[in-house]
Every structure is written in C-alpha cells, then in structure tokens.
C-alpha positions as a Markdown table, in Angstrom:
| # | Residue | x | y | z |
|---|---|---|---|---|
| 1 | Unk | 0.0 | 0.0 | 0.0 |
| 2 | Unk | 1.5 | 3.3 | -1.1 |
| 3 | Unk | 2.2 | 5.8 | 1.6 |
| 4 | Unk | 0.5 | 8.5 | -0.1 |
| 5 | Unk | -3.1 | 6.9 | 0.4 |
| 6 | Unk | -2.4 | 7.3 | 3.9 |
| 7 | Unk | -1.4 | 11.3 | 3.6 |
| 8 | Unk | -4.5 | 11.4 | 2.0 |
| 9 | Unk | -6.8 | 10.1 | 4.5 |
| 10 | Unk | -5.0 | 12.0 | 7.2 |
| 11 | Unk | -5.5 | 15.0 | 5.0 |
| 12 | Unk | -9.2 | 14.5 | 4.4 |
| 13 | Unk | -9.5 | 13.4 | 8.3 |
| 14 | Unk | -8.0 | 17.3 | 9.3 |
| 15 | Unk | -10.0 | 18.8 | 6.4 |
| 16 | Unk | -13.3 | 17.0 | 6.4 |
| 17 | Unk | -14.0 | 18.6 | 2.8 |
| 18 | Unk | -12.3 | 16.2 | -0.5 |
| 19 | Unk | -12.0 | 19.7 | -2.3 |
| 20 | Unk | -9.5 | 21.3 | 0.6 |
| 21 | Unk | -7.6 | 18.1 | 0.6 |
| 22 | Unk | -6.8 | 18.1 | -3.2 |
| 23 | Unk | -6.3 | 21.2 | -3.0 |
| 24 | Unk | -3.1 | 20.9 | 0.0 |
| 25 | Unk | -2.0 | 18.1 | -1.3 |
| 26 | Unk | -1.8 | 19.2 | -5.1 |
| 27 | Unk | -3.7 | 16.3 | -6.8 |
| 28 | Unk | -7.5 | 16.4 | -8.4 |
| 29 | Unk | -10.7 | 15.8 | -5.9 |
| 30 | Unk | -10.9 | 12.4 | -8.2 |
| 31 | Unk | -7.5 | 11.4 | -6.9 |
| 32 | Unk | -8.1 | 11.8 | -3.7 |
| 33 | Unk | -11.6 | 10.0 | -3.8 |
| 34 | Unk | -9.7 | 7.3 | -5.9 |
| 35 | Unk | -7.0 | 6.8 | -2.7 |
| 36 | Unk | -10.2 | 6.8 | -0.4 |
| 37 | Unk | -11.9 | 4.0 | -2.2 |
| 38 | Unk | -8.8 | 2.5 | -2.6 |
| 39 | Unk | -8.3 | 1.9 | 1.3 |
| 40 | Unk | -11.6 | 1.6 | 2.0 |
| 41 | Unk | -11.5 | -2.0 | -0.6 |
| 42 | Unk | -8.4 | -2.8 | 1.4 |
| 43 | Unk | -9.5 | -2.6 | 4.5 |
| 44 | Unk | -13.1 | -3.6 | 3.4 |
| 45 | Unk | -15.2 | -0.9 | 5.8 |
| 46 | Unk | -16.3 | 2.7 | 5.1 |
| 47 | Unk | -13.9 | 5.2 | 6.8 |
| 48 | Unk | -16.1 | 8.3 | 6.0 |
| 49 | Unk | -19.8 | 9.2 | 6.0 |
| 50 | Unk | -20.7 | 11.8 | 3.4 |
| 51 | Unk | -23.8 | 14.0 | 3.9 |
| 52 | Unk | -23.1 | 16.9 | 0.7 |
| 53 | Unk | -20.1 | 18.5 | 2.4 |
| 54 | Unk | -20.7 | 16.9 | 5.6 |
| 55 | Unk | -17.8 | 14.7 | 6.0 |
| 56 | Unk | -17.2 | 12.3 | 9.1 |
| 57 | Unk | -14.9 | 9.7 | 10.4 |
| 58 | Unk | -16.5 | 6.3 | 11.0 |
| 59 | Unk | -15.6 | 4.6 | 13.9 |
| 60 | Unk | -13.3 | 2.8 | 11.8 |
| 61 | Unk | -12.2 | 5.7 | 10.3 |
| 62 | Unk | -11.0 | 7.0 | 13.9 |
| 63 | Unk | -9.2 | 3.8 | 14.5 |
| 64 | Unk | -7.1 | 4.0 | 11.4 |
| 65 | Unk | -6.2 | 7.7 | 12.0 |
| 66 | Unk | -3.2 | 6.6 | 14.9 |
| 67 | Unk | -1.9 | 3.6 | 12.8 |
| 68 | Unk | -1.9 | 6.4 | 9.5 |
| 69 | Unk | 0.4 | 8.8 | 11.5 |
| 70 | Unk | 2.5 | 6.2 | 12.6 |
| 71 | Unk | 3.1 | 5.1 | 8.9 |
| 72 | Unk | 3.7 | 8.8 | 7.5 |
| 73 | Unk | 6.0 | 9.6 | 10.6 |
| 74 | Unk | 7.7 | 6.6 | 10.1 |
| 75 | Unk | 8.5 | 7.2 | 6.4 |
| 76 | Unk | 9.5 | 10.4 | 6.7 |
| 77 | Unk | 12.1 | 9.5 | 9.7 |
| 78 | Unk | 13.4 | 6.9 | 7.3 |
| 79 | Unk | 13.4 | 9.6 | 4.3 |
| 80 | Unk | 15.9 | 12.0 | 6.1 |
| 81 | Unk | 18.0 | 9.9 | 8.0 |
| 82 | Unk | 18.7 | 7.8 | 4.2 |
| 83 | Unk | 19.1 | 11.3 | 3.2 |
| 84 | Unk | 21.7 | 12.0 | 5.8 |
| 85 | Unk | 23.8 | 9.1 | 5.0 |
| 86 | Unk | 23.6 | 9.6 | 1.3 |
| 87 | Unk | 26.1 | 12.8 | 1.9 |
| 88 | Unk | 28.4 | 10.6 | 4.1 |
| 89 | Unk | 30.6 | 7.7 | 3.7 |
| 90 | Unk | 29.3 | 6.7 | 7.3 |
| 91 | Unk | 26.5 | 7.2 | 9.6 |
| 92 | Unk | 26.6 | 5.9 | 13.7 |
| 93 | Unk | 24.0 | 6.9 | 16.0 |
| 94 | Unk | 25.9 | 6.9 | 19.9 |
| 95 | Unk | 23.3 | 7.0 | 22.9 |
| 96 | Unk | 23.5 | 7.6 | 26.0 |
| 97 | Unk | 21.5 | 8.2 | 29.5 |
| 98 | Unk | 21.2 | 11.9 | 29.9 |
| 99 | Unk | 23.5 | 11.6 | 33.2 |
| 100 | Unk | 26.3 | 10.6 | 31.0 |
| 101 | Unk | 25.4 | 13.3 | 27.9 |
| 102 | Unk | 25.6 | 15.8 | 30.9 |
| 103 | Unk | 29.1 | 14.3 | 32.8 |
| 104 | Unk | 30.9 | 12.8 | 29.9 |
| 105 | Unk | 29.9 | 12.3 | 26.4 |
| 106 | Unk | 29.5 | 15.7 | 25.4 |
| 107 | Unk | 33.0 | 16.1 | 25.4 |
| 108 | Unk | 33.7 | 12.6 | 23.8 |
| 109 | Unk | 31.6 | 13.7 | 20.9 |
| 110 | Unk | 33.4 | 16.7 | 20.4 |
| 111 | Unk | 36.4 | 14.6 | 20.2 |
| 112 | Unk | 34.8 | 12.2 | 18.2 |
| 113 | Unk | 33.4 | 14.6 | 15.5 |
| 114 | Unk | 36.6 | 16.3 | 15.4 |
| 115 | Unk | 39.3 | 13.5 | 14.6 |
| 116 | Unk | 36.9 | 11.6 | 12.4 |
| 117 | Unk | 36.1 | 13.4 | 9.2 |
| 118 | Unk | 33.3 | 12.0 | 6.4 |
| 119 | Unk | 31.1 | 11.0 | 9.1 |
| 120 | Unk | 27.7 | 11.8 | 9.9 |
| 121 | Unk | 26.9 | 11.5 | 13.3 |
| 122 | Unk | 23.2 | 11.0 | 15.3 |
| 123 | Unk | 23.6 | 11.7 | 18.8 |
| 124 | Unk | 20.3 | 11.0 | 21.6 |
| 125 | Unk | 19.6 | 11.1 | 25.0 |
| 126 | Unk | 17.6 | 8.1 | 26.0 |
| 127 | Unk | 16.9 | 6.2 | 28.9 |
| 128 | Unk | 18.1 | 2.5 | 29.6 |
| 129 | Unk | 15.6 | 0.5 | 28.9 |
| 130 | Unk | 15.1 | 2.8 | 25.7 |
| 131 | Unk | 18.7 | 2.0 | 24.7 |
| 132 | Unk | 18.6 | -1.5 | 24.9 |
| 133 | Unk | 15.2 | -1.1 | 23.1 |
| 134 | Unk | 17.1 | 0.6 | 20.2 |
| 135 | Unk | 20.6 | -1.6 | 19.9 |
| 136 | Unk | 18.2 | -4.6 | 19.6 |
| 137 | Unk | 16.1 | -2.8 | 16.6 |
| 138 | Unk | 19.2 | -1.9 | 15.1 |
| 139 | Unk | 18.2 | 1.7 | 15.4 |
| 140 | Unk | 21.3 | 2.5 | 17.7 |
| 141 | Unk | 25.0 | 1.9 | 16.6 |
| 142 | Unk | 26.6 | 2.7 | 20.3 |
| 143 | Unk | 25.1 | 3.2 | 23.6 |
| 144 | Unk | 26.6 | 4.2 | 27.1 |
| 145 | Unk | 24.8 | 3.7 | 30.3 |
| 146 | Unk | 25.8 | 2.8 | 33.9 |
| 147 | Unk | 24.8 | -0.6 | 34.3 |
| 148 | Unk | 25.9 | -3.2 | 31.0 |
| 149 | Unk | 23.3 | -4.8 | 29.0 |
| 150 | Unk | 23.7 | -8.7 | 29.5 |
| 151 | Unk | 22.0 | -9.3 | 26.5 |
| 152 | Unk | 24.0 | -12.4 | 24.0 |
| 153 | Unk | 23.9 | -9.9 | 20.7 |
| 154 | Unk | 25.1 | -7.6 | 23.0 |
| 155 | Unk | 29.5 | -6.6 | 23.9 |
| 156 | Unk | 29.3 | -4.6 | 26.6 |
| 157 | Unk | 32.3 | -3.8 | 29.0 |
| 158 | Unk | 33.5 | -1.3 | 31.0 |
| 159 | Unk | 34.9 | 1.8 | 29.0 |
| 160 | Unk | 35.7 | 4.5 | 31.8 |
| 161 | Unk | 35.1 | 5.4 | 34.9 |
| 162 | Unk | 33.4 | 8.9 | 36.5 |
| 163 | Unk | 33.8 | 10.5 | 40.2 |
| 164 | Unk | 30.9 | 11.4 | 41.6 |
| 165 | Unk | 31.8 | 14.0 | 44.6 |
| 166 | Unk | 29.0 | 15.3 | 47.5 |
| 167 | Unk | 28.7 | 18.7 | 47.0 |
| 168 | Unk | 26.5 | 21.4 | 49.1 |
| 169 | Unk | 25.8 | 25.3 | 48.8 |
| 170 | Unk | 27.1 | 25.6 | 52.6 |
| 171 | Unk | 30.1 | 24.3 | 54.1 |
| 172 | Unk | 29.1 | 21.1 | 55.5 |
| 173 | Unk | 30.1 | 17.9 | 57.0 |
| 174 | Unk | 28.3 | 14.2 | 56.3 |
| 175 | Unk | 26.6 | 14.2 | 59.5 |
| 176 | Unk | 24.7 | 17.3 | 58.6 |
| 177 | Unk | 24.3 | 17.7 | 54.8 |
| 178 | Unk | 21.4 | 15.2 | 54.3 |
| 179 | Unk | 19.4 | 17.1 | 56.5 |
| 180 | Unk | 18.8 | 20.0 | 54.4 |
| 181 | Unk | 17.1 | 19.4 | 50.6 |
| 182 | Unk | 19.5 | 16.4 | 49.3 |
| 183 | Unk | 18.6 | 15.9 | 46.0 |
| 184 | Unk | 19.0 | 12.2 | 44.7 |
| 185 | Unk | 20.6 | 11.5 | 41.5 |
| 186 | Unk | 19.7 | 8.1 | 40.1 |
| 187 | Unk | 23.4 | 7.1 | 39.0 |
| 188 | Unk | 22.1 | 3.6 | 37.9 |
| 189 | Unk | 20.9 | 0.6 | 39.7 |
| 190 | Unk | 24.3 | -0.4 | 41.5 |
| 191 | Unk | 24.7 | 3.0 | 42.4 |
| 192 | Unk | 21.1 | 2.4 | 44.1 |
| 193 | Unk | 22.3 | -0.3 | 46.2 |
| 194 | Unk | 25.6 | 1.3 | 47.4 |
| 195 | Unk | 23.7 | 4.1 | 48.1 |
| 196 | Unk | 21.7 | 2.0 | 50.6 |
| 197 | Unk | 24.4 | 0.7 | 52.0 |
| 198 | Unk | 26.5 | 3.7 | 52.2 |
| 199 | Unk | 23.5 | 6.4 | 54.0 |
| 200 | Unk | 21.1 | 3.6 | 55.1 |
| 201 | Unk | 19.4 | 6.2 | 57.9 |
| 202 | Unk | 19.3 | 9.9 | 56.1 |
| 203 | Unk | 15.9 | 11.4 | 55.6 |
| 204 | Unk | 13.7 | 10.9 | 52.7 |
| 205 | Unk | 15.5 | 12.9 | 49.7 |
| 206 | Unk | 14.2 | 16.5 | 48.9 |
| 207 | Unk | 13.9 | 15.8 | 45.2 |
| 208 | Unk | 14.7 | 13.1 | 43.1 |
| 209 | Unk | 16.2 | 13.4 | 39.0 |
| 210 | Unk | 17.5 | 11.6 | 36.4 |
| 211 | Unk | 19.9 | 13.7 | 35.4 |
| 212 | Unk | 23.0 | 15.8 | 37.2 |
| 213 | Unk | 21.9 | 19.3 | 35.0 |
| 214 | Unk | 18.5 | 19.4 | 37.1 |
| 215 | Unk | 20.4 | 18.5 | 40.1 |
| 216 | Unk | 23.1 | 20.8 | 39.8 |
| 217 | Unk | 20.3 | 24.2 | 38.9 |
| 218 | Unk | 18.2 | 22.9 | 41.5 |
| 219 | Unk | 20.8 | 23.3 | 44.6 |
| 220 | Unk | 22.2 | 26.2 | 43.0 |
| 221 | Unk | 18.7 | 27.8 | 43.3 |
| 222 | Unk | 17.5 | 26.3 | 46.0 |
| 223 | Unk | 20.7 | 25.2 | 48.2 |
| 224 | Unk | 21.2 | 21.7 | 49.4 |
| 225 | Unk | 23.4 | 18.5 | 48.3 |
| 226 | Unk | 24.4 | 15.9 | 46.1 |
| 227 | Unk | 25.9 | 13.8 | 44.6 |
| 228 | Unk | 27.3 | 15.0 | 41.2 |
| 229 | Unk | 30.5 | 14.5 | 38.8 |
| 230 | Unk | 33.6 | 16.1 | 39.9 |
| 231 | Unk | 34.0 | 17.3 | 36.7 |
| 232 | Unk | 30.4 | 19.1 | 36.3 |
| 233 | Unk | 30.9 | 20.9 | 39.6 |
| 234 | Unk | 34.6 | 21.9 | 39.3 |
| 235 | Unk | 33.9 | 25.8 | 38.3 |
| 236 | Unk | 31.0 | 26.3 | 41.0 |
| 237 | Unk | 33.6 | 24.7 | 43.9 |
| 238 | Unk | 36.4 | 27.2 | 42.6 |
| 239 | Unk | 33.9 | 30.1 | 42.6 |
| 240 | Unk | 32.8 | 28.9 | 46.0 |
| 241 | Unk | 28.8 | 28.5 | 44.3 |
| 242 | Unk | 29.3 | 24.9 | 45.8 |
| 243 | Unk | 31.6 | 23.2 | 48.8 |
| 244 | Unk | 32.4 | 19.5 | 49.3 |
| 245 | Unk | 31.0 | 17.7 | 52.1 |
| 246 | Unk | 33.5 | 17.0 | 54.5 |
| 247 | Unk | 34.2 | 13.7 | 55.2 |
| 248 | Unk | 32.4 | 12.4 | 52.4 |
| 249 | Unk | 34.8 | 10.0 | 49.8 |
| 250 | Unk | 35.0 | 10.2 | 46.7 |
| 251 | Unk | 32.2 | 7.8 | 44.7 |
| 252 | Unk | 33.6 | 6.0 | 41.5 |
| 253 | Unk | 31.1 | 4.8 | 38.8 |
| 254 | Unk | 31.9 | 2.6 | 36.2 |
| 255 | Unk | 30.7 | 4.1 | 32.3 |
| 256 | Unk | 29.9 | 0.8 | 29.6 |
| 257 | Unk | 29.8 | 0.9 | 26.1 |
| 258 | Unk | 27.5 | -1.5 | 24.2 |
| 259 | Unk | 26.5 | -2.4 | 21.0 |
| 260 | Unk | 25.6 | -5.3 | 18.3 |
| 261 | Unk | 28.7 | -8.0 | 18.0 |
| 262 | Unk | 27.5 | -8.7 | 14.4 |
| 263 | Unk | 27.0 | -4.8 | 13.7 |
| 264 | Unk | 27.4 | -3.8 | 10.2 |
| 265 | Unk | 29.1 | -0.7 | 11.6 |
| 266 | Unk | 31.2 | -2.4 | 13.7 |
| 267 | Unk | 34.9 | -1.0 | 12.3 |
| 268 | Unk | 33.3 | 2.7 | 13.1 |
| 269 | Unk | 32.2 | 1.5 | 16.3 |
| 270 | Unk | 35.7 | 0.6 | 17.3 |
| 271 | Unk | 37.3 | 3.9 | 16.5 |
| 272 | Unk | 34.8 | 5.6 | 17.8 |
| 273 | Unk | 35.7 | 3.1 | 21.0 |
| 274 | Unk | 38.9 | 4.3 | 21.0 |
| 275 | Unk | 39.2 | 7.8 | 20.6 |
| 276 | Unk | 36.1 | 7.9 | 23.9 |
| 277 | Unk | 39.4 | 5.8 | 25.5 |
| 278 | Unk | 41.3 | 9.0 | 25.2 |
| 279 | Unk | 38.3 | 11.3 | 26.5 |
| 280 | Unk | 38.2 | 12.7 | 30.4 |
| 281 | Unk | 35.6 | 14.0 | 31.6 |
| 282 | Unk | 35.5 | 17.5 | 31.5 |
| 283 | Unk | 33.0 | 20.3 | 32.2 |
| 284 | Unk | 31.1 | 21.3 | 29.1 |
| 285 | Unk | 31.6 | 24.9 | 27.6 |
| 286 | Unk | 28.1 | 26.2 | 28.8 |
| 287 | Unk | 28.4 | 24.9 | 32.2 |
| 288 | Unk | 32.3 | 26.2 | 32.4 |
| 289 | Unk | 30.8 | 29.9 | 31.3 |
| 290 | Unk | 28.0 | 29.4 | 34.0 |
| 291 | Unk | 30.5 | 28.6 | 36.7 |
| 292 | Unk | 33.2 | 31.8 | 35.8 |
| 293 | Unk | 30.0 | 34.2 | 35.4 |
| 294 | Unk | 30.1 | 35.2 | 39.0 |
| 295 | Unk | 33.8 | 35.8 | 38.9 |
C-alpha cells in the first residue's frame, strides 16, 4: 500500500471537505476520492460518512487515524535519516543516558566529530531500557549507560570510569548535609544499592532526578546537596557556588559501552571506542561559562 493513500486520508481526516484536501496536497478531488476508495476495498469498511459536504470519520475511520500517522512519521524519519547518510561515507547513531550526555559524552563527541572526518553522526539522550530497546532494533549503533546490558547480541564492558563528589551550597560535613534538601541522583541501579548501603538512615531525599543538569540548577537555586560529577561541579567549587561535604569520599562509577557483535558498523564503532578511551571527563563549555559568570 502506497504511503501516499495514507497522507491522504490524514489529510481529508484534518479537512473534512475532498475539495480542501486536493487542493493541500496538489492532486485532483478524483485522486483523492480514488485513494479513499482505494483503502476503503483494502480494509473492506467505510472510513467516511458523506452527507453533501458533511464529511465524518466512522468509527473505523478514527481507529485508522493513529496507525496512519505512525506510517507517515515513520516514512519520513526513514526519508531523512537515508538522506543524511547519502552525503556521508558513514553514519553511527551513539546514545546515552542523559547523566552521562551531561558528565561525559558531550565532550567525547566533540572529540569524536573532530578527529573523524566524512562521518555523519546522530547523537540521543535516552533512557536504559530505551537503549537497549534501540541496539536490539538496530536503530542504535553505540550506547553508554551505567549498568551493562547482558543481552548475547550484545558486547558490553567497562569503558571508563566517573567520580561522583557530595557537594553542598554551605560548608558542610556528612553528618549534617542530608538534613537539608538532598537531591538524589539516580546514577544507575548499582549505584542504588551502594547508596543503601553507604546512607542507610538519612531522611527521605528533597527531590529526586535523572539527570545531574537538574540536580546541579536545582541546589544552585535552591541550596542543598548531592551527589554530582567532579568534573560538572569543578567551576562552581572554585567560585565557592558549591563546597564538598566534608568527610564524604569520593564515589567512582563505572561508564559501559555497548553495541551489536555482528554490527554492520562495527569497524566505526571501534574507532569511535577508542578515541572515547582517550576522553576525560571535563566540564562542558556552557556549564564552564556558567561557573566563571560570578567571577
């Protein structure tokens, strides 16, 4: 079935009228009735009632509508990412949790663009289950998370490794900083569990995120704690915006790479691999500015 015919009954479906739809879509009212017919035979139901100009969905019609956009949508996505790669010798899509986009990555893809040259990149922001979702659709070249996939298709190993530090707006020490607005940073589901282990009896936290960027603008707003990436705090502790909890160690989490053993892209993926090998994490240029501002 052609795509069009779809884009056609979405078009009638927003118009209600055959003559404004032609008319959008730059085809004759008989084309457009023709495409009408035509899915109506397929799908062997009316998707219209017609009273004169008086143009309804049928129930059917209104079922069809969400599977339609899905289609068009669909086809378009593929239509500009071919259209992408058509201009490059090579395309990889790298994903990642937003913690790591935030503490890591963004760097690593400056890297990355930078020493590899003919290559078109796709870079996205996902959750976990979202990236393993993708890797197995083939929709994702390279992801990064905290936790490995143990899925067989799957290599995953350990690639790097951040520090997270306790930070607070106030000179503090760890038997006081929970106490006031500690914002928990979900760092990944070991980091859940060491968590417990580590502050098994601090109050309920203030706020919970995914991400260290909400985190981090929060307390700075607000005031409070928590834990963050040395490397995302470093200008607001040397511009005394933030302090380290005293007594408080240093927290090490480990950063995994993933993606598809049999991967058509799999020589990319490897250089791609090593030049993140090379990568440290360092604070991103906005969140640098941010942190001399007050200067």
């Amino acid at each position: 079935m052609d795509v069009k015919v779809f884009q056609t009954f979405l078009e009638v479906a927003k118009e209600k009228h055959f003559g404004r739809a032609s008319e959008n879509l730059y085809i004759t009212q008989a084309a457009v009735s023709a495409r009408i017919k035509q899915l109506e035979e397929y799908f062997d139901t009316r998707l219209f009632t017609r009273h004169r100009n008086n143009i309804q969905l049928t129930s059917a019609g209104q079922r069809l509508v969400g599977y339609a956009e899905v289609m068009v949508s669909t086809l378009k996505q593929a239509t500009f990412d071919l259209s992408l790669e058509s201009n490059k010798a090579l395309q990889l899509t790298l994903g990642g949790t937003p913690n790591i986009w935030d503490a890591y990555l963004q760097n690593g893809l400056s890297v990355v663009t930078d020493s590899l040259t003919g290559y078109g990149f796709v870079a996205e922001s996902l959750g976990r289950e979202q990236l393993n979702r993708k890797l197995l659709e083939r929709t994702l070249d390279v992801a990064f998370s905290f936790d490995p996939f143990k899925v067989e298709e799957f290599k995953s190993h350990q690639i790097a490794e951040l520090s997270l530090v306790l930070v607070s707006t106030e000179p503090n020490n760890i038997e006081s900083a929970f106490n006031s607005k500690y914002v928990y940073v979900d760092w990944g589901t070991q980091f859940a569990f060491e968590h417990a282990d580590r502050h098994p009896n601090i109050p309920a936290p203030y706020l919970r995120t995914s991400t260290g960027r909400i985190a981090l603008d929060f307390v700075l707003e607000k005031g409070g704690c928590a834990y963050l990436p040395a490397s995302l705090v470093e200008p607001f502790i040397e511009s005394e915006q933030l302090f380290r909890v005293e007594g408080a160690d240093e927290w090490a989490r480990p950063l995994y790479i993933s993606y598809r053993k049999n991967s058509t892209s799999l020589e990319a993926i490897l250089q791609v691999e090593s030049l993140i090998n090379t990568v440290k994490p360092t604070t991103s240029f906005v969140v640098q500015q941010a942190g001399e501002s007050v200067e």
